[in-house]
C-alpha positions as a printed NumPy array, in Angstrom:
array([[  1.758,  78.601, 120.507],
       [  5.048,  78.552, 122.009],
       [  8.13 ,  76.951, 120.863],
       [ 11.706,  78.382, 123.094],
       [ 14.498,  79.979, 120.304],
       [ 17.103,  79.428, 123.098],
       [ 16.209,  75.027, 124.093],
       [ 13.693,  73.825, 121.666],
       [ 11.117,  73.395, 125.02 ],
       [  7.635,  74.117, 122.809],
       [  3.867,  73.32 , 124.434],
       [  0.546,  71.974, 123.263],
       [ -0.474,  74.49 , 120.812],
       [  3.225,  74.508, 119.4  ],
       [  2.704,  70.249, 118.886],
       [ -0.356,  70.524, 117.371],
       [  0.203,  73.454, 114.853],
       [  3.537,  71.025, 113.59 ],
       [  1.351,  67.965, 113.791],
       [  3.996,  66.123, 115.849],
       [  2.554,  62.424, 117.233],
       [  2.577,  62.757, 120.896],
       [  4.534,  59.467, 120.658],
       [  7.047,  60.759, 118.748],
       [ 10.797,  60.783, 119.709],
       [ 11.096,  64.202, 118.881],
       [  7.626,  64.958, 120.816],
       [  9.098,  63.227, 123.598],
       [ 12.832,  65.045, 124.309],
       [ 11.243,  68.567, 123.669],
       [  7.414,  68.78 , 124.764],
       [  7.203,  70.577, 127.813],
       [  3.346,  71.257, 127.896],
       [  3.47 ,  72.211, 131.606],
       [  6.232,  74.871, 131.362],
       [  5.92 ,  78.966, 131.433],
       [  6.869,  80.692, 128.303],
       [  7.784,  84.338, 128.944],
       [  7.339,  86.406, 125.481],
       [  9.65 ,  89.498, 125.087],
       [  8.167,  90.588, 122.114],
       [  6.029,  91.883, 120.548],
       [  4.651,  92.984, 123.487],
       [  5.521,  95.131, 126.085],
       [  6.552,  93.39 , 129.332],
       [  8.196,  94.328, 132.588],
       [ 11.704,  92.528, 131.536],
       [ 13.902,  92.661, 128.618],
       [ 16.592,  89.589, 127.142],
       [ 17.648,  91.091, 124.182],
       [ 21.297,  92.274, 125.109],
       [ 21.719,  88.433, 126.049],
       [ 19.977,  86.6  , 123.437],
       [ 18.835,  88.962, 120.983],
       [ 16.646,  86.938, 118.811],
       [ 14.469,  84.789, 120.911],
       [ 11.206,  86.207, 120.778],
       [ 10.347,  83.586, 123.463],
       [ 11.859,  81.298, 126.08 ],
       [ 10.665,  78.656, 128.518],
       [ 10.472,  78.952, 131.976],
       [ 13.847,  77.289, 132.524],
       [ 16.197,  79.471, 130.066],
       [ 14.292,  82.155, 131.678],
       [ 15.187,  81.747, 135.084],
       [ 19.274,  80.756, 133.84 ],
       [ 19.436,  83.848, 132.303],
       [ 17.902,  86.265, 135.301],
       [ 19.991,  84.094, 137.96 ],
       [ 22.963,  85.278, 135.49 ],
       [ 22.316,  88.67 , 135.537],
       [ 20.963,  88.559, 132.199],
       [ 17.278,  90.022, 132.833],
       [ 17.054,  93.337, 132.48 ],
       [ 13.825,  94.37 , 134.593],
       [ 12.119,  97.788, 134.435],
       [ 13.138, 100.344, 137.117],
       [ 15.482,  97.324, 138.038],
       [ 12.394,  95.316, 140.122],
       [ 13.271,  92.236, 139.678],
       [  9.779,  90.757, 141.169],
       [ 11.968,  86.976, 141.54 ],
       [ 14.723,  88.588, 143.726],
       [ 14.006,  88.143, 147.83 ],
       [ 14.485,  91.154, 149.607],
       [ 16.335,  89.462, 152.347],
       [ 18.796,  88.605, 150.396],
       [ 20.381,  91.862, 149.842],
       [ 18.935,  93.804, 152.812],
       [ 20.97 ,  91.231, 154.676],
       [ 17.728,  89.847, 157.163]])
């Protein structure tokens, strides 16, 4: 189940477990079944939000990626798998 505590964005299992009607208008503006949803706790992953938004347990694919374009991301031994290495090896 995954609902976004930055956007709202939430997926199947999310929809189903609130019994929203697909059909519904708030089904409709927030129901992104076909998104990622990155989980920062509680499990251990390579990447950390918390000095950004310190209470979202989870976030969609797109708040992800605005936050690690900002800076936001905090990535273990700073390995930031999204960044291209051409980009700052100047190639």
């Amino acid at each position: 189940m995954a609902y976004c505590d930055r956007c709202g964005n939430f997926d199947e299992s999310h929809r189903e477990s609130m019994e929203y009607p697909k059909d519904s208008q708030h089904c409709i503006q927030d129901y992104q079944p076909d998104l990622y949803y990155y989980w920062d706790s509680p499990i251990e992953e390579d990447y950390s939000w918390r000095d950004a938004v310190p209470h979202a347990d989870c976030l969609c694919e797109i708040c992800f990626d605005i936050l690690n374009i900002e800076g936001n991301i905090k990535w273990v031994d700073d390995k930031n798998p999204f960044e291209c290495a051409s980009i700052n090896s100047g190639t």
